[in-house]
DSSP file (Angstrom, degrees, kcal/mol; ACC not computed):
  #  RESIDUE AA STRUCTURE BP1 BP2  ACC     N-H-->O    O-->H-N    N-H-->O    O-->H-N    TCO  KAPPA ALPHA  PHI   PSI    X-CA   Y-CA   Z-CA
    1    1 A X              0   0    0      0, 0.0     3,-0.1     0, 0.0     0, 0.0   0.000 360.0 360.0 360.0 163.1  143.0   24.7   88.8
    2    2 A X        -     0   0    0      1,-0.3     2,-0.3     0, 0.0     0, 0.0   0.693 360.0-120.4-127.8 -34.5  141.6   25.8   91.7
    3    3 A X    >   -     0   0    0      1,-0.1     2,-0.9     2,-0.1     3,-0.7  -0.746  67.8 -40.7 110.2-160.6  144.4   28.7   92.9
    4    4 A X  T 3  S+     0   0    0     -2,-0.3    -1,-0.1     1,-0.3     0, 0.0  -0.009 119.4  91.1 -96.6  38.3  146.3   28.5   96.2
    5    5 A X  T 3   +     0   0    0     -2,-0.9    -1,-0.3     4,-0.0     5,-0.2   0.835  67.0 107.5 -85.5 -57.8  142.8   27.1   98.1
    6    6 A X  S <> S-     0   0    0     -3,-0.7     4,-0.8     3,-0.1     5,-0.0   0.343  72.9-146.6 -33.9 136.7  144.6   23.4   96.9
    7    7 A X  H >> S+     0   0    0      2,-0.2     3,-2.1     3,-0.1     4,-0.5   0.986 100.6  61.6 -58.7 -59.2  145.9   21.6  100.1
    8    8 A X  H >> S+     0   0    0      1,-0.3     3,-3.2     2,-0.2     4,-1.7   0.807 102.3  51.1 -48.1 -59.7  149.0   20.2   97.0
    9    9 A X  H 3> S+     0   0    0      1,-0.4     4,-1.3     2,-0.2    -1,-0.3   0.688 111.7  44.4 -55.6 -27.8  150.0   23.9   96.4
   10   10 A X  H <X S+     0   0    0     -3,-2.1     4,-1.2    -4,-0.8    -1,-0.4   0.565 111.9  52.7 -81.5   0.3  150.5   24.5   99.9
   11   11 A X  H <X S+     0   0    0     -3,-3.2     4,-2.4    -4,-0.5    -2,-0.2   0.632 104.3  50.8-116.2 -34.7  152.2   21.5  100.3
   12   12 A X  H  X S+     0   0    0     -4,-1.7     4,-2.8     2,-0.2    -3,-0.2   0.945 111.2  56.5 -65.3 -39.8  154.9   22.1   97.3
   13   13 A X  H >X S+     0   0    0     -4,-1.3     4,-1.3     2,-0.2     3,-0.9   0.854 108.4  47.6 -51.8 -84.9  155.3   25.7   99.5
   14   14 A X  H 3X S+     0   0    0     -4,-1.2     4,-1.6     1,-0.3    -1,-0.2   0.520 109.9  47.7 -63.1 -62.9  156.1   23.4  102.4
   15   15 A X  H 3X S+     0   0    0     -4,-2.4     4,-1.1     2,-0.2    -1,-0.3   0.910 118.2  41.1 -66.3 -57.2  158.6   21.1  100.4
   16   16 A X  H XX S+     0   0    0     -4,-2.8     4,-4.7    -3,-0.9     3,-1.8   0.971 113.5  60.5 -49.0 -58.0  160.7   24.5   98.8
   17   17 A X  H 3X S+     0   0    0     -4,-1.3     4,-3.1     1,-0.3     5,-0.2   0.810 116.7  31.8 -20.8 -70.5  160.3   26.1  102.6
   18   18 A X  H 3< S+     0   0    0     -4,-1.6     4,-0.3    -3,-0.3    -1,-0.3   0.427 114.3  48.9 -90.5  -8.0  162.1   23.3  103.8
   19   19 A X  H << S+     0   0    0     -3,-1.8    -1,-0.3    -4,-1.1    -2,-0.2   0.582 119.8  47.0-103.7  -2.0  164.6   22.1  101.3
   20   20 A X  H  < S+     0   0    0     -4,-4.7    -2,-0.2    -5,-0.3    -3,-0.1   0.944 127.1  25.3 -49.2 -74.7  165.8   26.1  101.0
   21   21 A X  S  < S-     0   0    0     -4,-3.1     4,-0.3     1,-0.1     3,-0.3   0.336 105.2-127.5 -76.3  -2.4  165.9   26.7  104.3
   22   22 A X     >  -     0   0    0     -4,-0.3     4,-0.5    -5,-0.2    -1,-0.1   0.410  20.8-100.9  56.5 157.5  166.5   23.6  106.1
   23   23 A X  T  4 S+     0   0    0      1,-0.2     4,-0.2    -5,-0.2    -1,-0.2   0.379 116.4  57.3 -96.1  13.2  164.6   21.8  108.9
   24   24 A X  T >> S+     0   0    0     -3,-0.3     4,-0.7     2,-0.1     3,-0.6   0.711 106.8  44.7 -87.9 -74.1  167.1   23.0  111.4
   25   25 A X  H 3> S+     0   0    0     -4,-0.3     4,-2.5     1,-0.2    -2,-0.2   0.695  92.9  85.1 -55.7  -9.7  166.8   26.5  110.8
   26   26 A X  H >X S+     0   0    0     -4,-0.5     4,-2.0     2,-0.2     3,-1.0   0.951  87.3  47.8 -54.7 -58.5  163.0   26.4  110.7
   27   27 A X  H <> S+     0   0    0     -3,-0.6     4,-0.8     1,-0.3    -1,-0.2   0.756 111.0  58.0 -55.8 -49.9  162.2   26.7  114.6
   28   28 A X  H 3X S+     0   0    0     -4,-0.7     4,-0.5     2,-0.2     3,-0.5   0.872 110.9  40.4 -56.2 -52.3  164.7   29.6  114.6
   29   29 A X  H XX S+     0   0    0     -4,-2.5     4,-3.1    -3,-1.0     3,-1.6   0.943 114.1  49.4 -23.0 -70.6  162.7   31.4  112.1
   30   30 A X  H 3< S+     0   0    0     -4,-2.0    -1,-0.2     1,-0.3    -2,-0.2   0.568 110.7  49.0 -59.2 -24.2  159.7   30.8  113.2
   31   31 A X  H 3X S+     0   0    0     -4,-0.8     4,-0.6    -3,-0.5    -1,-0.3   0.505 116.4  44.6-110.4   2.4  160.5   31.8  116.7
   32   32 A X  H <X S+     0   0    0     -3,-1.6     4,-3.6    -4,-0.5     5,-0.2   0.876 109.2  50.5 -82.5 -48.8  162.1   35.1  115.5
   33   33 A X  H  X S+     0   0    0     -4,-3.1     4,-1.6     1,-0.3    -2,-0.2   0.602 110.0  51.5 -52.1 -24.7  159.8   36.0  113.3
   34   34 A X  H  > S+     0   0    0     -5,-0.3     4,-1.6     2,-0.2    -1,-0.3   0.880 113.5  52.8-104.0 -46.5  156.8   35.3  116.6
   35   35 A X  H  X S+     0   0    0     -4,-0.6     4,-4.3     2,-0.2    -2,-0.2   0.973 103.1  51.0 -60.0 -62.8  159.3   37.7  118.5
   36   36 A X  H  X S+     0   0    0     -4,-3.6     4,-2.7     2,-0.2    -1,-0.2   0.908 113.2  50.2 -44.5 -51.1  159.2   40.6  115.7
   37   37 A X  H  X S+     0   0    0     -4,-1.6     4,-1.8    -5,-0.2     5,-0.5   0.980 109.2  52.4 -41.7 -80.6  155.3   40.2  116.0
   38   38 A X  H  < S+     0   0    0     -4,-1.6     4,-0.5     1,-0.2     5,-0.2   0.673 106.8  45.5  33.7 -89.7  155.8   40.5  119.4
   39   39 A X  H  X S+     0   0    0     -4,-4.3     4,-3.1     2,-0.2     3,-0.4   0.955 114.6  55.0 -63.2 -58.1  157.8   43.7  119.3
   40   40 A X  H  X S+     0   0    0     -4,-2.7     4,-0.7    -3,-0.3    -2,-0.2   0.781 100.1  53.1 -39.3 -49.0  155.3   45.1  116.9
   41   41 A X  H  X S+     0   0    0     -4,-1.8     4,-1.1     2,-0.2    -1,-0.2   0.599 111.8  46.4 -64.0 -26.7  152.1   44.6  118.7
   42   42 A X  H  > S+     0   0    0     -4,-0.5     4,-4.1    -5,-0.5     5,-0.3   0.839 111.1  51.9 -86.6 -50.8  153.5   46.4  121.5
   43   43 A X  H >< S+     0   0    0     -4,-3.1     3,-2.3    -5,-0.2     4,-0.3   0.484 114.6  47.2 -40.6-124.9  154.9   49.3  119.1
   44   44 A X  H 3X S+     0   0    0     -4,-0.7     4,-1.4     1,-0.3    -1,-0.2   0.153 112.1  47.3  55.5 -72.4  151.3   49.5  117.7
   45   45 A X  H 3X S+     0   0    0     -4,-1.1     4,-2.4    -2,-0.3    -1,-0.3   0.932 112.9  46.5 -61.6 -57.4  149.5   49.5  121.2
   46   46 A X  H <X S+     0   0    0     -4,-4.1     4,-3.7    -3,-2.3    -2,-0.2   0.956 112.2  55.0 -57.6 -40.1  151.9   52.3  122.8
   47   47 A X  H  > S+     0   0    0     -4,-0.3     4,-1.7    -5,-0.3     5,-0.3   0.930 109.1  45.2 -48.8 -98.8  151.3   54.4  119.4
   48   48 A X  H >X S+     0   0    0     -4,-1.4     3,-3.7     1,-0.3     4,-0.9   0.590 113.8  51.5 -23.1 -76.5  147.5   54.2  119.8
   49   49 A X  H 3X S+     0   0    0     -4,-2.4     4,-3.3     1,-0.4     3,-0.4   0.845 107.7  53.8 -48.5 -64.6  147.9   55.3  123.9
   50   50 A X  H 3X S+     0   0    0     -4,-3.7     4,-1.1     1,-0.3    -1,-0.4   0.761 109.3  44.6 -65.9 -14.0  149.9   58.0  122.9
   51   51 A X  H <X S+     0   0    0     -3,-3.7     4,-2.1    -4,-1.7    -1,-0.3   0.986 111.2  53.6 -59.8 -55.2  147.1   59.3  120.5
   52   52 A X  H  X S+     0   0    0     -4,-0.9     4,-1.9    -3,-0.4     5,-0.2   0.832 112.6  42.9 -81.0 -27.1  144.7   58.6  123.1
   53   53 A X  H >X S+     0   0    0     -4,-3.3     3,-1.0     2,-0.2     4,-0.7   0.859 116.5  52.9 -54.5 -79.6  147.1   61.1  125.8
   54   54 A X  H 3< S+     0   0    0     -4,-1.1    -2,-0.2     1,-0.3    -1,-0.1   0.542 109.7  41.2 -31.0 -52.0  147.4   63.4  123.1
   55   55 A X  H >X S+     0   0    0     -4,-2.1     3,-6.2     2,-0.2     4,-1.9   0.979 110.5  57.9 -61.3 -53.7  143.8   63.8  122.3
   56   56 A X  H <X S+     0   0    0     -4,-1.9     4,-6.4    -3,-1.0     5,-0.5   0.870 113.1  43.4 -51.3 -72.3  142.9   63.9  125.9
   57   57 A X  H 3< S+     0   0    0     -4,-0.7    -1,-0.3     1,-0.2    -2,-0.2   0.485 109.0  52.3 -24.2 -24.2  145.2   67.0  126.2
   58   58 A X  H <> S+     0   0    0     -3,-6.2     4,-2.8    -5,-0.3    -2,-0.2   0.726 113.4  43.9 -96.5 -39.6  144.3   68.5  123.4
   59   59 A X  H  X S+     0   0    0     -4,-1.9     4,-5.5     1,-0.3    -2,-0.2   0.864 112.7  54.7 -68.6 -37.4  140.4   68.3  124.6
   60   60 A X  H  X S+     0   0    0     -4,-6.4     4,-2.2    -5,-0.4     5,-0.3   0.852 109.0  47.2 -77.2 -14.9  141.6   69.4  128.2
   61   61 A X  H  > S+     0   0    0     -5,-0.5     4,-3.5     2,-0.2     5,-0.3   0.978 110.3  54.4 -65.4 -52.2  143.4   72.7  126.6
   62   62 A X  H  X S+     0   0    0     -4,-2.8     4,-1.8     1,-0.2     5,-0.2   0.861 107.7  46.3 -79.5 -38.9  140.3   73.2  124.8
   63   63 A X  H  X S+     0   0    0     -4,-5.5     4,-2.9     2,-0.1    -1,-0.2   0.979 110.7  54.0 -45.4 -54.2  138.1   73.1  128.1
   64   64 A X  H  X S+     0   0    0     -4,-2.2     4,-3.0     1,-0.2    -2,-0.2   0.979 112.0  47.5 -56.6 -52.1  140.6   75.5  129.9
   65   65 A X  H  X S+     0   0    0     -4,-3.5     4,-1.7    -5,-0.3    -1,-0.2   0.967 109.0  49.5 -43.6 -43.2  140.2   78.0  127.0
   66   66 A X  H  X S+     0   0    0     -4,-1.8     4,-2.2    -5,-0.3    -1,-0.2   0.917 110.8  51.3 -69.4 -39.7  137.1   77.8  127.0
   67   67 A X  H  X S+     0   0    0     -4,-2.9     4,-2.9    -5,-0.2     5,-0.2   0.980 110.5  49.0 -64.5 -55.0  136.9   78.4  130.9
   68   68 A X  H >X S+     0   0    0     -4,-3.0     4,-1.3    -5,-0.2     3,-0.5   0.950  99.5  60.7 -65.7 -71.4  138.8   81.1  130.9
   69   69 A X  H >X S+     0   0    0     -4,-1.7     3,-5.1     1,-0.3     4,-1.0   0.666 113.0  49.6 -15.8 -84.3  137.1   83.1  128.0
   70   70 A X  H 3X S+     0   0    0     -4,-2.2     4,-1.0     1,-0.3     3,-0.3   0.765 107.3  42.4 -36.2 -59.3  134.3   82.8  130.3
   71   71 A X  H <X S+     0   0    0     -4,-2.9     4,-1.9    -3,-0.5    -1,-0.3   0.725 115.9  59.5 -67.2   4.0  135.6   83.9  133.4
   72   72 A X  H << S+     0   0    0     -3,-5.1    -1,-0.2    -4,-1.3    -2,-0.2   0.976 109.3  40.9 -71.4 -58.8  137.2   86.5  131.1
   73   73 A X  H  < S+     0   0    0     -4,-1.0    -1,-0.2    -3,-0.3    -2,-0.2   0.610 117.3  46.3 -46.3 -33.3  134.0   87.4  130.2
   74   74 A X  H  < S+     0   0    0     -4,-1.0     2,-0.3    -5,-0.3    -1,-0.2   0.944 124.4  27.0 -89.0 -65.8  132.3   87.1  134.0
   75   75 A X  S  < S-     0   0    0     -4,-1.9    -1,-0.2    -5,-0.1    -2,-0.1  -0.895  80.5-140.5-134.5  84.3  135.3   89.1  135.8
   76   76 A X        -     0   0    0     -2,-0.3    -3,-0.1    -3,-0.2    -4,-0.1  -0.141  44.5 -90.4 -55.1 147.8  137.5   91.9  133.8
   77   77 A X        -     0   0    0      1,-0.1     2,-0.4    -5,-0.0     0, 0.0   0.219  42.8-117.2 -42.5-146.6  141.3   91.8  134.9
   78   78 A X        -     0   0    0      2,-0.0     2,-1.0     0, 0.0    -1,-0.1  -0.744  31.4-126.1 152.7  99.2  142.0   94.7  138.5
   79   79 A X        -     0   0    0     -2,-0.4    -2,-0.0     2,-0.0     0, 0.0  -0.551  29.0-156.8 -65.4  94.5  144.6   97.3  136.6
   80   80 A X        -     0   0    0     -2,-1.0     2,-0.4     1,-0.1    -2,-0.0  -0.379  17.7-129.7 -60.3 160.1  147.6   96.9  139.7
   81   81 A X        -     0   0    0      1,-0.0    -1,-0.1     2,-0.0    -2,-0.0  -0.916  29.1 -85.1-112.7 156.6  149.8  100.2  139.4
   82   82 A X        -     0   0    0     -2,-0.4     2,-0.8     1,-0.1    -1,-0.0  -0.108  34.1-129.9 -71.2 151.3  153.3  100.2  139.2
   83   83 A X        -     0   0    0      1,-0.0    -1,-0.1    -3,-0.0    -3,-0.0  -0.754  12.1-129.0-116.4 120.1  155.7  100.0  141.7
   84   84 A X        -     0   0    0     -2,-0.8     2,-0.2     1,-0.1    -1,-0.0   0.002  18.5-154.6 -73.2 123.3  158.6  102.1  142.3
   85   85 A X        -     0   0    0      3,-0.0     2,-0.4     1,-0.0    -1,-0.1  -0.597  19.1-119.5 -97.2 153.5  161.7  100.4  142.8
   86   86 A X        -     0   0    0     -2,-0.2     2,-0.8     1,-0.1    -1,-0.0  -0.747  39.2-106.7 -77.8 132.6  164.7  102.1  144.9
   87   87 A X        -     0   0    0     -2,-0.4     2,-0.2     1,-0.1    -1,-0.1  -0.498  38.9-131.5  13.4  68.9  167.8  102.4  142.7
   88   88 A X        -     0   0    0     -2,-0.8     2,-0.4     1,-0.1    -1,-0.1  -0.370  11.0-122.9 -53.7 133.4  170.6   99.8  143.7
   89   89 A X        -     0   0    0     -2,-0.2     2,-0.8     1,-0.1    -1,-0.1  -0.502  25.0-158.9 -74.2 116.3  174.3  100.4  144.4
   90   90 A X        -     0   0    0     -2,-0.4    -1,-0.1     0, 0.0    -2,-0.0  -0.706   8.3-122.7-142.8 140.8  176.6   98.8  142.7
   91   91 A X        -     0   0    0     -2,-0.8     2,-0.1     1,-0.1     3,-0.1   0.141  25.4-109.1 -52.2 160.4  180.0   98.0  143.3
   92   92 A X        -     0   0    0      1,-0.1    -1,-0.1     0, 0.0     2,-0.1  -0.247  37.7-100.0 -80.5 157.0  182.6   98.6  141.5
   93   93 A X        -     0   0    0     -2,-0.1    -1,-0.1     1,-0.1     2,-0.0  -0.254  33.1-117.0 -73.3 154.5  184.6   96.0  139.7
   94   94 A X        -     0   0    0     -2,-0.1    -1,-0.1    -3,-0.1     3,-0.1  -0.286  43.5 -92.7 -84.0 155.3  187.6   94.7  141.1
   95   95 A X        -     0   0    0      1,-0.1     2,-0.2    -2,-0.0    -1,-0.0  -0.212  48.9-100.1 -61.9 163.6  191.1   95.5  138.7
   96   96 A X        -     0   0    0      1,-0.0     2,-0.5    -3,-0.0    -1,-0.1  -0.460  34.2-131.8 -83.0 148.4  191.9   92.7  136.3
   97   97 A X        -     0   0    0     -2,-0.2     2,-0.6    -3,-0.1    -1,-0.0  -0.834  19.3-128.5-108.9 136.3  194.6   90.7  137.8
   98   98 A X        -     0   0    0     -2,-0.5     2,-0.1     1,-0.0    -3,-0.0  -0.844  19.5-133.5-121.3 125.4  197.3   90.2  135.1
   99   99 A X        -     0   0    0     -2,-0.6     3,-0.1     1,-0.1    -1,-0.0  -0.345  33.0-100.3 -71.3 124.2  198.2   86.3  134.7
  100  100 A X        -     0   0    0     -2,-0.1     2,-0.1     1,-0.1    -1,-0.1   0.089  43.3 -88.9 -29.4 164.3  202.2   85.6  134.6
  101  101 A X        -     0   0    0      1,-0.1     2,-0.3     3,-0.0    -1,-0.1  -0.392  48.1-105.2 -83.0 159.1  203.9   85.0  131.4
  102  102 A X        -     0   0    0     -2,-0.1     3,-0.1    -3,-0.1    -1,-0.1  -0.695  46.1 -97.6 -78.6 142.6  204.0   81.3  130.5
  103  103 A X        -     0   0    0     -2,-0.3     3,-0.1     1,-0.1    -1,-0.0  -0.154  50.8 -88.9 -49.8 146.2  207.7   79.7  131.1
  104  104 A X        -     0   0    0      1,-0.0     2,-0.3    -3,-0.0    -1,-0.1  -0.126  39.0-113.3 -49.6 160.7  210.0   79.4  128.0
  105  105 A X        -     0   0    0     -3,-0.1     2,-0.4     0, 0.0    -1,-0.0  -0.700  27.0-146.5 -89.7 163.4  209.7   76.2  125.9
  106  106 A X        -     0   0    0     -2,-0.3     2,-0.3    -3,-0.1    -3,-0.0  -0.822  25.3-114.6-113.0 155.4  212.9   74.6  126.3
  107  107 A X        -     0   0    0     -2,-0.4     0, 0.0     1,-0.0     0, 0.0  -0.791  29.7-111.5 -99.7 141.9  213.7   72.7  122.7
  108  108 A X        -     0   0    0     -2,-0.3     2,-0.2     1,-0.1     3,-0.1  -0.169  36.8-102.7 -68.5 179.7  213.9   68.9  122.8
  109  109 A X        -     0   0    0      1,-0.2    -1,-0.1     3,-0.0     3,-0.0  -0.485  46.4 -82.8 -94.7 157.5  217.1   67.3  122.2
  110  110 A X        -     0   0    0     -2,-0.2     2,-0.5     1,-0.1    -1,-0.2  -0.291  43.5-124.9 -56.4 130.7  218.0   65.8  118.8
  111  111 A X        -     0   0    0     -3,-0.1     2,-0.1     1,-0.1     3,-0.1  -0.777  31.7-104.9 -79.2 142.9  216.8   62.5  118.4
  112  112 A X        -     0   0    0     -2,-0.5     5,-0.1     1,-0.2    -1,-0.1  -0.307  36.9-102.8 -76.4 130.7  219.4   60.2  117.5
  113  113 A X        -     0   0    0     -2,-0.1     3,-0.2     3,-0.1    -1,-0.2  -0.104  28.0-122.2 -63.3 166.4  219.6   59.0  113.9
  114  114 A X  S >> S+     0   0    0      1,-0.2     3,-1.8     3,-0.1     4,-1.1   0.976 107.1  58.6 -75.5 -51.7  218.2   55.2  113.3
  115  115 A X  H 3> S+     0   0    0      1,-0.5     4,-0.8     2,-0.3    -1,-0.2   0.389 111.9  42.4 -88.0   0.5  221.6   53.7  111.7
  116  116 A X  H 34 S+     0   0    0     -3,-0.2    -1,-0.5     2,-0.1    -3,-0.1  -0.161 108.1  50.3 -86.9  38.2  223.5   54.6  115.0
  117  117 A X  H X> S+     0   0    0     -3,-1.8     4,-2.7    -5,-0.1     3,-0.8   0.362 112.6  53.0-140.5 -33.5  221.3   53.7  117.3
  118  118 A X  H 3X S+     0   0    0     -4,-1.1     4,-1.0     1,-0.3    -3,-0.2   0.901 112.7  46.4 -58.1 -51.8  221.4   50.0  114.9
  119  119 A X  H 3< S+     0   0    0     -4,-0.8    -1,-0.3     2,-0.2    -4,-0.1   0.041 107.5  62.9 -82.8  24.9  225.4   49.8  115.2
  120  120 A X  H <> S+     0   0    0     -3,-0.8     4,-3.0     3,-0.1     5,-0.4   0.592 112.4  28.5-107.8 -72.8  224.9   50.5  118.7
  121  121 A X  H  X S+     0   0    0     -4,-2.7     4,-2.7     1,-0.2    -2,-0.2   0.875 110.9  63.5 -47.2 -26.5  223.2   47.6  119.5
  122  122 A X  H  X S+     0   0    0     -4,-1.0     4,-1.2     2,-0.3    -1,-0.2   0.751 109.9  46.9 -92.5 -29.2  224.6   45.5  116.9
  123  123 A X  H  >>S+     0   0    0     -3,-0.3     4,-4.4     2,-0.2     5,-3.2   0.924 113.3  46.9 -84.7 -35.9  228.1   46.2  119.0
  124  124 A X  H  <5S+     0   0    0     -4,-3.0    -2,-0.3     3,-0.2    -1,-0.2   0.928 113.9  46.8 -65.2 -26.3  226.5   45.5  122.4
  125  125 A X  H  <5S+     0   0    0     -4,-2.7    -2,-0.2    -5,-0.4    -1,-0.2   0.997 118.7  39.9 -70.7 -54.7  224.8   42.3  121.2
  126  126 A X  H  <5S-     0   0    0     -4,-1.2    -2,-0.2     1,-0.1    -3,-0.1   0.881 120.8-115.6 -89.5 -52.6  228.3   40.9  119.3
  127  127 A X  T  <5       0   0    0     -4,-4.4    -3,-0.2    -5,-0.2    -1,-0.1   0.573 360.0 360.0 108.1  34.4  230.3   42.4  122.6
  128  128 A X      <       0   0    0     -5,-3.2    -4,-0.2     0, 0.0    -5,-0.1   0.801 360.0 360.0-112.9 360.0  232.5   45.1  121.7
């Protein structure tokens, strides 16, 4: 036996493929399945660009550090001295305004029991 090189063994795959799945439904597969690639390869590609931002970002941080240690190095910081701020006034707050009381609840009215409200109809329908 020769192992799945044989043309016949791909060719029995072919015959199960198609009496599972039917020869209607193949094209549909096949063209979802080419979509899902699709979708993947593009997933895949943006992944990789955003490593390649990332590093670039990480490489440009690591120049600016490295520039600044130097100019640290070149030119020590100029100690400013502080500067005195004037004291603001501030008003006072204005008194708390005290919100009316909320209106009384009034209580709803009784609801009317089901088996009058049944012989009630039941006399307007009959017509007494």
């Amino acid at each position: 036996m020769g192992g799945w090189e044989s043309p016949s063994h791909w060719l029995v795959i072919a015959i199960l493929v198609i009496a599972l799945f039917g020869y209607k439904k193949l094209p549909d597969a096949a063209r979802s399945v080419g979509r899902s690639l699709r979708i993947f390869k593009t997933e895949v590609k943006g992944m990789s660009e955003d490593d390649k931002a990332r590093d670039a970002a990480k490489e440009a941080e690591r120049d600016q550090r490295s520039d600044s240690a130097g100019a640290a190095a070149v030119a020590p910081p100029v100690a400013v001295p502080p500067v005195a701020v004037p004291p603001v006034a501030v008003a006072p707050a204005p008194p708390a305004v005290q919100q009316p009381a909320a209106p009384p609840v009034m209580p709803l009215p009784p609801t009317p029991d089901v088996d009058s409200v049944r012989a009630t109809n039941s006399r307007s329908v009959s017509g007494e």
